[in-house]
N, C-alpha and C positions, 0 to 999 in steps of 0.2 A: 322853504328849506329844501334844498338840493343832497339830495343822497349821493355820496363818493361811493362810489363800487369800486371794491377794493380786488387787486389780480392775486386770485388763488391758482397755482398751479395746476396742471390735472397731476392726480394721483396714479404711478404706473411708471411701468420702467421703456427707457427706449428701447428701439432696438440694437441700440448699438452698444447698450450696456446688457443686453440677452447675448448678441454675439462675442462680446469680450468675455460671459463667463462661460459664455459654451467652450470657446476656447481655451480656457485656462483649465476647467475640466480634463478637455480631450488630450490637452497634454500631459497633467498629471497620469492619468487613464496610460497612455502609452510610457510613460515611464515607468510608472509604477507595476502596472497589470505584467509586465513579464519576468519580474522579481518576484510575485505573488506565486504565478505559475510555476516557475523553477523551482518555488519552495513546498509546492504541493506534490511535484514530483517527486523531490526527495524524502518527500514525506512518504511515498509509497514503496520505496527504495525499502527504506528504516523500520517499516510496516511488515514487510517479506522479510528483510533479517531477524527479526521480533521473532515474528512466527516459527521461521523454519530453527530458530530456538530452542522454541519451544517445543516443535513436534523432535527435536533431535532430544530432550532432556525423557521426554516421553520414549522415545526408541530405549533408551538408558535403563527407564524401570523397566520396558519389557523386556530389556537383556538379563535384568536383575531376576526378576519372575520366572522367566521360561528357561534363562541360559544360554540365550542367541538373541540375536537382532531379528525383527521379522526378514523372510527374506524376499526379494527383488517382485518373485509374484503375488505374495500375501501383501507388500507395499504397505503403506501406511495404513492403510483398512484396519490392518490389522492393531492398531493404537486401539482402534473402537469398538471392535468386533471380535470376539473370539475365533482366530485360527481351526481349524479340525487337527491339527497338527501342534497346535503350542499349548503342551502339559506344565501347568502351573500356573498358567495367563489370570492374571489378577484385575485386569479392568475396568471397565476402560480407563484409559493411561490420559485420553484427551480432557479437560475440562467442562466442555460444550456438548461434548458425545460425538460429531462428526469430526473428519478431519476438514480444515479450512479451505478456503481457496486462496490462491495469493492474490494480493490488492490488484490485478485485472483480470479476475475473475476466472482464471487459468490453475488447471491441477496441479501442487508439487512433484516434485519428480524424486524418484528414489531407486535407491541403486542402492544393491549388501551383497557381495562387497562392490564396496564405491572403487571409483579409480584414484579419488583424492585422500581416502581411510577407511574407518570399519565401513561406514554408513555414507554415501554421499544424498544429500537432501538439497534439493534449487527450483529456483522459480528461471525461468528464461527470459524474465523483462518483460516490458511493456510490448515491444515485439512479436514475443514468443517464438524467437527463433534464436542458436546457439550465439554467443558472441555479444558483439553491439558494444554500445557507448552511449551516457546519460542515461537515461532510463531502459535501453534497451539492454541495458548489461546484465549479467546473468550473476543471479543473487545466491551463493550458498552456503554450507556449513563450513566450508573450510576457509571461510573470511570471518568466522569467530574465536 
């Protein structure tokens, strides 16, 4: 009795179906990944307008309290800290206690009076420098 040995495959991918999926990856990868990014940026865009929102609703109680905006040198500190100077200051005004940074990590900027209204409140982009486009655009109160 003669034993047939039967052809089992080896188990395992070639390489030339490794290379076809590496490829199919790396295209997805390039098309997709710079959609993904543009959308994180603007996410930090929407992040700074959020905020500088916020600290302007905040300026608004302390107008209500003291009777004035903080001004140009008390800056926004003064949302969290009591003033020497602001009779009535009720708070802190911020919910966290400090004032924020904007999403790159850069001080807001504050100005009473502003050159755009009572208060001007902005972030200067990803840049941090005046102007720009895409992300480097300067984000403020008077785009709400």
């Amino acid at each position: 009795m003669n034993q047939v040995k039967s052809y089992r495959p080896a188990k395992g991918f070639t390489l030339v179906e490794l290379l076809v999926v590496l490829a199919i990856l790396g295209l997805l990868a390039g098309l997709v990944g710079p959609r993904v990014l543009g959308q994180l940026g603007g996410a930090k865009s929407k992040t700074a307008a959020v905020q500088i929102t916020d600290l302007e609703q905040a300026a608004e109680l302390f107008k209500l309290d003291v009777g004035r905006f903080p001004t140009t040198d008390e800056g926004l500190n003064a949302l969290a800290a009591k003033p020497a100077t602001a009779n009535g200051w009720n708070g802190p005004y911020l919910k966290k206690g400090g004032v924020p940074k904007d999403p790159w990590g850069n001080a807001y900027h504050y100005e009473a009076p502003g050159k755009r209204g009572d208060i001007d409140i902005y972030s200067l982009g990803a840049d941090g420098a005046p102007g720009g486009e895409g992300e480097n655009v300067d984000v403020g109160n008077w785009e709400s």
